[in-house]
N, CA, C and O atoms as a GROMACS GRO file, in nm:
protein
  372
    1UNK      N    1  -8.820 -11.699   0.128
    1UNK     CA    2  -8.708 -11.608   0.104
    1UNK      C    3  -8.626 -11.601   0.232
    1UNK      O    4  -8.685 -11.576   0.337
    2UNK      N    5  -8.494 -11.621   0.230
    2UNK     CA    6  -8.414 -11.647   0.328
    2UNK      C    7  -8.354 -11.455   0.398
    2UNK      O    8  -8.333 -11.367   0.314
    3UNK      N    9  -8.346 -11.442   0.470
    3UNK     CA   10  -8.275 -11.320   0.531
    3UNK      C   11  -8.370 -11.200   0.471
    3UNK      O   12  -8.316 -11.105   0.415
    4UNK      N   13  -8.498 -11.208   0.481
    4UNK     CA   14  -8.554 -11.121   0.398
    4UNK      C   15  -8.596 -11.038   0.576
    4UNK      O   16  -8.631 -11.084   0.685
    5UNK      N   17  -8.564 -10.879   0.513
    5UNK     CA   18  -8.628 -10.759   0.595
    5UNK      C   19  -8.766 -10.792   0.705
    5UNK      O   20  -8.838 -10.890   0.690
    6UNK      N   21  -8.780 -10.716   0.787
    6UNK     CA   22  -8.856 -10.764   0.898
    6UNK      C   23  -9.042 -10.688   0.792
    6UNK      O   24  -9.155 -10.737   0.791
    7UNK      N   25  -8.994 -10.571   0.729
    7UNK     CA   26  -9.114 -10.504   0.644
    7UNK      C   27  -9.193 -10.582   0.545
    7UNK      O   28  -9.286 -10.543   0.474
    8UNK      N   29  -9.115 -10.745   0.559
    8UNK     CA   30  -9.158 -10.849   0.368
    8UNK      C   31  -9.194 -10.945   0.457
    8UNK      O   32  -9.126 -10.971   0.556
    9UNK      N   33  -9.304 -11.003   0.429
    9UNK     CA   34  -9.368 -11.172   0.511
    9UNK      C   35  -9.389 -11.258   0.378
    9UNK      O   36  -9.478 -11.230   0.297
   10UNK      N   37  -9.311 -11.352   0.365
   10UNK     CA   38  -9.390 -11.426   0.234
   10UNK      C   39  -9.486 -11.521   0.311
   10UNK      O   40  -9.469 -11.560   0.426
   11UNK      N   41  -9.582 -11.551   0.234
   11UNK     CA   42  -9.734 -11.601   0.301
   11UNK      C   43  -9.766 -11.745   0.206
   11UNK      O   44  -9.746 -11.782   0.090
   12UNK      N   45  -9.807 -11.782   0.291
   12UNK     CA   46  -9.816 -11.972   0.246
   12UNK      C   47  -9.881 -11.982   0.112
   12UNK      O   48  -9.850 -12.071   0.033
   13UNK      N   49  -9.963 -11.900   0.087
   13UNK     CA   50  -9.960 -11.894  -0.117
   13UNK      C   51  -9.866 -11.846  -0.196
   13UNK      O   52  -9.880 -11.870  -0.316
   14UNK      N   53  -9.756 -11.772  -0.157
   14UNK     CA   54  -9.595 -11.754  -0.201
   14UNK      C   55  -9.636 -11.614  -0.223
   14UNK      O   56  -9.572 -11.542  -0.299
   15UNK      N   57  -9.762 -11.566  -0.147
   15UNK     CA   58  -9.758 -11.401  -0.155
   15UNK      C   59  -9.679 -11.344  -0.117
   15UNK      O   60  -9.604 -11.418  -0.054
   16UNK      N   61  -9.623 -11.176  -0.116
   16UNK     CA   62  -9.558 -11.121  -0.033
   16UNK      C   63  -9.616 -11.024   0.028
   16UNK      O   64  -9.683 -10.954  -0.048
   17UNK      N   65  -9.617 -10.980   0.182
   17UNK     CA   66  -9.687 -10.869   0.203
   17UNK      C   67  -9.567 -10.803   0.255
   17UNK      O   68  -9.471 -10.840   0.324
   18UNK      N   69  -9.604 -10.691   0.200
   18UNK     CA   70  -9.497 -10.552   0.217
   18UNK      C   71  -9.551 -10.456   0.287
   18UNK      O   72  -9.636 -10.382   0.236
   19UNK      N   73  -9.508 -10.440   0.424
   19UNK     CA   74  -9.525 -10.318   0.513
   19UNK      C   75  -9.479 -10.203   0.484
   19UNK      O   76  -9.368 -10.203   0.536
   20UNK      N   77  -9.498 -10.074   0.418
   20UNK     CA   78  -9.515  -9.943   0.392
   20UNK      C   79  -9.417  -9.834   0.490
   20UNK      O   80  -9.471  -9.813   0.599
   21UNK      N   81  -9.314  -9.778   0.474
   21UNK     CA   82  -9.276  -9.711   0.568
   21UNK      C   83  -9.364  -9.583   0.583
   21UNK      O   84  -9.403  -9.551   0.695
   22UNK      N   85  -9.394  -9.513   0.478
   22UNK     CA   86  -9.505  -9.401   0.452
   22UNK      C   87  -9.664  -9.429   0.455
   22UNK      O   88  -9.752  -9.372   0.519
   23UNK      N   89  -9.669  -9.520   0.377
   23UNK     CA   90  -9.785  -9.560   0.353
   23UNK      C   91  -9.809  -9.476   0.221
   23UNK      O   92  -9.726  -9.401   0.169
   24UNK      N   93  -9.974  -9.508   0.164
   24UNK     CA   94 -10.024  -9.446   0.007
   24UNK      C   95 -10.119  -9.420   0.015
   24UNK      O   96 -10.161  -9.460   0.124
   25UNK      N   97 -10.190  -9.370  -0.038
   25UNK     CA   98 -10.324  -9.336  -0.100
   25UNK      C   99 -10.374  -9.435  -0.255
   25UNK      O  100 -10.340  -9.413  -0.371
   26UNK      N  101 -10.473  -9.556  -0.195
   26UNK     CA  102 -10.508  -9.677  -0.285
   26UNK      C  103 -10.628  -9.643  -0.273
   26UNK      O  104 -10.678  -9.621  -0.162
   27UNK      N  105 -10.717  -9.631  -0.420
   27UNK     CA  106 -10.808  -9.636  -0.425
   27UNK      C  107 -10.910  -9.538  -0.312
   27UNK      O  108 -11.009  -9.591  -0.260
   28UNK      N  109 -10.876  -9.403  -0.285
   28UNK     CA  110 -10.975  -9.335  -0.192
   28UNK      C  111 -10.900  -9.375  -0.004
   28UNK      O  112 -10.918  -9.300   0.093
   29UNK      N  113 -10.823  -9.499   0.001
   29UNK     CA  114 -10.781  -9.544   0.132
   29UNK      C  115 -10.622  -9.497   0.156
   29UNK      O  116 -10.527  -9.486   0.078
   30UNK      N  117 -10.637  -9.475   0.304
   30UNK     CA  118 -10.472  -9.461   0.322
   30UNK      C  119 -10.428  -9.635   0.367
   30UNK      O  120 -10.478  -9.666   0.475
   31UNK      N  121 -10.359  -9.727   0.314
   31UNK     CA  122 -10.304  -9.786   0.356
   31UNK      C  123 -10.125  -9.789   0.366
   31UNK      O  124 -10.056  -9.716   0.296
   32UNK      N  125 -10.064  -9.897   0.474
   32UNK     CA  126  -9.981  -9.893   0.542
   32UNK      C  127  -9.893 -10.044   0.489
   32UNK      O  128  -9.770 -10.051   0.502
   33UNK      N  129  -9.959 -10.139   0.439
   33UNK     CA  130  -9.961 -10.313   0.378
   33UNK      C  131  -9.990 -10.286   0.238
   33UNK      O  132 -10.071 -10.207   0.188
   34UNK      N  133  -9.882 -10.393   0.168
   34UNK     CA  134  -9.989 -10.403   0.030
   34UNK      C  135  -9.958 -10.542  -0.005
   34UNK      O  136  -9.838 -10.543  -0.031
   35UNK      N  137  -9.999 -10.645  -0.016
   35UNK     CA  138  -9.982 -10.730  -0.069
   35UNK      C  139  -9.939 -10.806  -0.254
   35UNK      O  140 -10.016 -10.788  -0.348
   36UNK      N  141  -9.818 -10.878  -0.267
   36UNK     CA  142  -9.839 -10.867  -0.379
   36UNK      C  143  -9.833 -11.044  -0.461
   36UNK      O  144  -9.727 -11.105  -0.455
   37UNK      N  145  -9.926 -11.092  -0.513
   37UNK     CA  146  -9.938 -11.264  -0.502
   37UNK      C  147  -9.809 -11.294  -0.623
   37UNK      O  148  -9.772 -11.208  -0.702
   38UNK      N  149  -9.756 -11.428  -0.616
   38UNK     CA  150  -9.681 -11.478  -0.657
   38UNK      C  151  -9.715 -11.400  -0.844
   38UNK      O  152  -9.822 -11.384  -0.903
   39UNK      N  153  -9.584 -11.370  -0.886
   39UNK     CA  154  -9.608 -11.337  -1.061
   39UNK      C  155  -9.563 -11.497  -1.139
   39UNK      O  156  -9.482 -11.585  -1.112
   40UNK      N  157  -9.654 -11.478  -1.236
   40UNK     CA  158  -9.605 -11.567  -1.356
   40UNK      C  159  -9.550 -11.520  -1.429
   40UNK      O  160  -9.531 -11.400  -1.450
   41UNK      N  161  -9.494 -11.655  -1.506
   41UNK     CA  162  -9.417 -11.544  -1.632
   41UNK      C  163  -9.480 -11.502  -1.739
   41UNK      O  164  -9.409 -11.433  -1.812
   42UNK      N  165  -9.619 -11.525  -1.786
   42UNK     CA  166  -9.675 -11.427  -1.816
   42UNK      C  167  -9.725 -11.313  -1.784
   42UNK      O  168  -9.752 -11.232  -1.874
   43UNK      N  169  -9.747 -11.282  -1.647
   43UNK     CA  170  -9.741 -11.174  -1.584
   43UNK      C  171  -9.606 -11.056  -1.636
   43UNK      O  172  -9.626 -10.954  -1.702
   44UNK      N  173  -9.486 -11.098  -1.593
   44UNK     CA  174  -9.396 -11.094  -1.644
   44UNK      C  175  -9.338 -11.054  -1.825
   44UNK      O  176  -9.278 -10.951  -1.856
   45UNK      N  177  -9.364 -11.128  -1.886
   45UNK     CA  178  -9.407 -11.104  -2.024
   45UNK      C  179  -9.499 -10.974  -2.087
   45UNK      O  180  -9.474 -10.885  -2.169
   46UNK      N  181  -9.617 -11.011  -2.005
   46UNK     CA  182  -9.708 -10.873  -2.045
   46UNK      C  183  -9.681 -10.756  -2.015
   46UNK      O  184  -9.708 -10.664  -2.092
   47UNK      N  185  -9.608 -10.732  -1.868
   47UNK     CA  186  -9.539 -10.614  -1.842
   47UNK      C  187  -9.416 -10.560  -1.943
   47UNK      O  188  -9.395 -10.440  -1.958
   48UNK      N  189  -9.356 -10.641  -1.995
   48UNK     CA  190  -9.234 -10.620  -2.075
   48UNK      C  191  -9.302 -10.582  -2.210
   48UNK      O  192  -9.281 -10.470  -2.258
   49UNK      N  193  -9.399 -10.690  -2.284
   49UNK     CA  194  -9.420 -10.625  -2.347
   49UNK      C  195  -9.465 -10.489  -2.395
   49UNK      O  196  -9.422 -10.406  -2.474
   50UNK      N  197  -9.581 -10.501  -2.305
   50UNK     CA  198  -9.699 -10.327  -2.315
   50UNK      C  199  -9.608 -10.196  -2.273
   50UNK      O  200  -9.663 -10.087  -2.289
   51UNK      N  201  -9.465 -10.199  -2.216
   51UNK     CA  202  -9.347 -10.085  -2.173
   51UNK      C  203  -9.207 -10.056  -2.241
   51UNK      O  204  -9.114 -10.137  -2.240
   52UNK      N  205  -9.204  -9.971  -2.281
   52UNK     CA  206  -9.066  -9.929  -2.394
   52UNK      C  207  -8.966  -9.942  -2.264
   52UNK      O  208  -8.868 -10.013  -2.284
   53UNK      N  209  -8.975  -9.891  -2.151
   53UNK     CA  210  -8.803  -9.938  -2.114
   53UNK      C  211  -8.855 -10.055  -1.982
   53UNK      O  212  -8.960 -10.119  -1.973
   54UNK      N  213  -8.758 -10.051  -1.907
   54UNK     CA  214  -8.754 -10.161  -1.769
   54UNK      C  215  -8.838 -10.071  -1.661
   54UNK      O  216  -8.937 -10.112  -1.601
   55UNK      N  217  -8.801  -9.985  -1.652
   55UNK     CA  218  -8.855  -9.883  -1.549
   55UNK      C  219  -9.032  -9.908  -1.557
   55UNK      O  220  -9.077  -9.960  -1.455
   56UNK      N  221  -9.086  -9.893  -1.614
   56UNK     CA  222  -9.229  -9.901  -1.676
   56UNK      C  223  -9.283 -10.028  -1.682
   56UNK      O  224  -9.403 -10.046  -1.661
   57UNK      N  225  -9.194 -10.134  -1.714
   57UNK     CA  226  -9.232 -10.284  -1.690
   57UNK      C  227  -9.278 -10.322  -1.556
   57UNK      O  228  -9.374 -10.376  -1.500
   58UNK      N  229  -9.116 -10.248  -1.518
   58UNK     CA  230  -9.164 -10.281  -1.346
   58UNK      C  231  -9.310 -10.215  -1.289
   58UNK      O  232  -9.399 -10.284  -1.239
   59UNK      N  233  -9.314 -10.143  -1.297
   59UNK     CA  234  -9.401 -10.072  -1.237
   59UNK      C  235  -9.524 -10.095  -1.252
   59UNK      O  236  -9.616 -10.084  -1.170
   60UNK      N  237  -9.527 -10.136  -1.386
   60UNK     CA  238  -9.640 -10.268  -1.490
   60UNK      C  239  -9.700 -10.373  -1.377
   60UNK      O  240  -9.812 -10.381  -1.328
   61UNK      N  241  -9.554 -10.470  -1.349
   61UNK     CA  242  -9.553 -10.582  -1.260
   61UNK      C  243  -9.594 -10.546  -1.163
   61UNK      O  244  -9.700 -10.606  -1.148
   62UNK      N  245  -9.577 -10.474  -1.070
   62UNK     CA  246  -9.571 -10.466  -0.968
   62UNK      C  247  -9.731 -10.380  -0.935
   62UNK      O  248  -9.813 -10.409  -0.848
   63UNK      N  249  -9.738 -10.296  -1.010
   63UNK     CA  250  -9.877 -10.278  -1.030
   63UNK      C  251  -9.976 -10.379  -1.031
   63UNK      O  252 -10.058 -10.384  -0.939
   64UNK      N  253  -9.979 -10.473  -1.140
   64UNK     CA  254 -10.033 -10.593  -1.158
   64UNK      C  255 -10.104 -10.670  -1.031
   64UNK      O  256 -10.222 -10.688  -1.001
   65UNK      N  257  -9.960 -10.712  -0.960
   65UNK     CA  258  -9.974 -10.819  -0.879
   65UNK      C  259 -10.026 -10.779  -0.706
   65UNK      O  260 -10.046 -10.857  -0.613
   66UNK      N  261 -10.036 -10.634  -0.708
   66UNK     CA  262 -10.089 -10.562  -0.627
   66UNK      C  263 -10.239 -10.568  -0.598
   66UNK      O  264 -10.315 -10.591  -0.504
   67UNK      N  265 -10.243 -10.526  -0.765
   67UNK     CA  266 -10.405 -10.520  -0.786
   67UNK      C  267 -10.429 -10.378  -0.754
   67UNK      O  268 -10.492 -10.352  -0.651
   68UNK      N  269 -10.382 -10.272  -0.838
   68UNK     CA  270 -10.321 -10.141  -0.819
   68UNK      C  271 -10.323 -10.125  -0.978
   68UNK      O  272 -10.322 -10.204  -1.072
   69UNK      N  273 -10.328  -9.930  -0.958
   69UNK     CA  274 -10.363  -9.874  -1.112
   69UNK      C  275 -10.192  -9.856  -1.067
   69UNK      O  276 -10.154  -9.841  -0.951
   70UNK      N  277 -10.099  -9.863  -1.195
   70UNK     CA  278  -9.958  -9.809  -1.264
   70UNK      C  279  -9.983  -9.666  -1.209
   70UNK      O  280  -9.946  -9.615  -1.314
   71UNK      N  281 -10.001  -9.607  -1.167
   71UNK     CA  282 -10.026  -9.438  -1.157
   71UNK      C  283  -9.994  -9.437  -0.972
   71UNK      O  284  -9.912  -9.355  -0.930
   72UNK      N  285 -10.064  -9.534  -0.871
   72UNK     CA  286 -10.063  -9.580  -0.804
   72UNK      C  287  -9.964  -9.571  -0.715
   72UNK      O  288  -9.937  -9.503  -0.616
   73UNK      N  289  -9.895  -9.700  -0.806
   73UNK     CA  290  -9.747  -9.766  -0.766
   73UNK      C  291  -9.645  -9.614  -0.802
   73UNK      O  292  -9.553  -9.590  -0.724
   74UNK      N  293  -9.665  -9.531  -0.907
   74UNK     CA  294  -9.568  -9.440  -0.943
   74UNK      C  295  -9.609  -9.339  -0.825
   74UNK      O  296  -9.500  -9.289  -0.799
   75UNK      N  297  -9.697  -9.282  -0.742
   75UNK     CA  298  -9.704  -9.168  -0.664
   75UNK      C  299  -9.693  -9.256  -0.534
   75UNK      O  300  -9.772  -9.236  -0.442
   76UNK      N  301  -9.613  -9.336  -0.526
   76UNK     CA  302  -9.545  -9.394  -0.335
   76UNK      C  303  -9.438  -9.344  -0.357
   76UNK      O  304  -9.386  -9.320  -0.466
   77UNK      N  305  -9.386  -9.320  -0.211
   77UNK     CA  306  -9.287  -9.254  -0.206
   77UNK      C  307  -9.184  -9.330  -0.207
   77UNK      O  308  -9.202  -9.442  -0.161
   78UNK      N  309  -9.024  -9.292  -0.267
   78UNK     CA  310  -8.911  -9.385  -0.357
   78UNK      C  311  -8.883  -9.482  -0.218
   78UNK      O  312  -8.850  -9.590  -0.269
   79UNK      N  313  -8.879  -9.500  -0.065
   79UNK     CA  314  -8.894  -9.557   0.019
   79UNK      C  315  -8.972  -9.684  -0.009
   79UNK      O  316  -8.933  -9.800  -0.020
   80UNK      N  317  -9.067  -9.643  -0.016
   80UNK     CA  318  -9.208  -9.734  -0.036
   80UNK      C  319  -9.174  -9.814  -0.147
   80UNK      O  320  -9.169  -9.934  -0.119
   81UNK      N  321  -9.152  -9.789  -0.244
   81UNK     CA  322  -9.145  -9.786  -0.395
   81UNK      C  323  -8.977  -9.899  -0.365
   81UNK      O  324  -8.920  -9.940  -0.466
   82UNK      N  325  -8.935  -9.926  -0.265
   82UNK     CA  326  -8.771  -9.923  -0.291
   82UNK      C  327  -8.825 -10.102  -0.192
   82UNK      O  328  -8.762 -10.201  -0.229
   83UNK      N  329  -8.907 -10.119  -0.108
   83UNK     CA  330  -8.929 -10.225  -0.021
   83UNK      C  331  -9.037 -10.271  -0.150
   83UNK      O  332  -8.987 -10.378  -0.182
   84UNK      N  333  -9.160 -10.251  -0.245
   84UNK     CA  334  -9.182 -10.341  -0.288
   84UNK      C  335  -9.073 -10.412  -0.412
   84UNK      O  336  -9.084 -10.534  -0.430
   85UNK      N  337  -9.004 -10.360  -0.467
   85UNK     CA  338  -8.858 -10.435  -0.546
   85UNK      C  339  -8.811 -10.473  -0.477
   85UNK      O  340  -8.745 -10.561  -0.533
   86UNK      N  341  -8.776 -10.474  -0.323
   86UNK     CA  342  -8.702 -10.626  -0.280
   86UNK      C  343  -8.809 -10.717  -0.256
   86UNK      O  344  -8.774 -10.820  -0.198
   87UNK      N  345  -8.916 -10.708  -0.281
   87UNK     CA  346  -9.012 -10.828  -0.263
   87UNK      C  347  -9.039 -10.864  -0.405
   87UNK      O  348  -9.056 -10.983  -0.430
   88UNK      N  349  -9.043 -10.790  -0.484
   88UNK     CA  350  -9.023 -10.844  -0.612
   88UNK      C  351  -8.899 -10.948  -0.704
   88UNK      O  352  -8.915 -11.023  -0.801
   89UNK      N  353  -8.755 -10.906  -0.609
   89UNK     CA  354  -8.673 -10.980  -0.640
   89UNK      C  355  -8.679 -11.102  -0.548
   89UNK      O  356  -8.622 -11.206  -0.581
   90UNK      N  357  -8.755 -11.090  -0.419
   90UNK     CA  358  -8.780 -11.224  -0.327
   90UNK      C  359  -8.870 -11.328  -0.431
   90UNK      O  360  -8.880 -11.444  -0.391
   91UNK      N  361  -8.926 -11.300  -0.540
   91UNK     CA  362  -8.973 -11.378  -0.607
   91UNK      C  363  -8.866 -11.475  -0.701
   91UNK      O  364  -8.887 -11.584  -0.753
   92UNK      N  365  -8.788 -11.422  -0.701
   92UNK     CA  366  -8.696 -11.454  -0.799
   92UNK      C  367  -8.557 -11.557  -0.732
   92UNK      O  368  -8.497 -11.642  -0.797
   93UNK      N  369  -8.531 -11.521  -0.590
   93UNK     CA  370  -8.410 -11.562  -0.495
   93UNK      C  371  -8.502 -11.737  -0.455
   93UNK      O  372  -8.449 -11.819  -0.379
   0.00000   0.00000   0.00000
């Protein structure tokens, strides 16, 4: 990904790791990183399907590829929440 933020590293398996301005509460841990591995388009697909609007897909995806409960990804703060969608669209550029 070309001109991408100093907070996004894409990683030689086409992961992205996303540095946290807040950080979260994952699983019992405070982390600060979350990594999220390349999506397929079934990845993609399944999120769209199992969610009535876009909002919920995403959050689906991005949940997903985290390796993160949807509940998760929805209690980071809109900061947090705002740097993993540009790594999500770095999938796409």
């Amino acid at each position: 990904m070309d001109n991408q933020p100093d907070y996004i590293t894409e990683n030689a398996d086409g992961s992205m790791t996303v540095t946290l301005l807040r950080g979260a509460e994952i699983s019992g841990a405070f982390i600060k990183v979350l990594t999220l591995r390349e999506p397929t388009v079934a990845d993609q697909v399944a999120a769209q399907k199992s969610n009535k609007n876009a909002a919920d897909a995403e959050v689906a995806l991005i949940a997903n590829l985290a390796q993160i409960a949807p509940a998760e990804v929805q209690a980071l703060k809109l900061r947090d929440y705002k740097r993993l969608q540009e790594a999500l669209v770095g999938f796409t550029a």
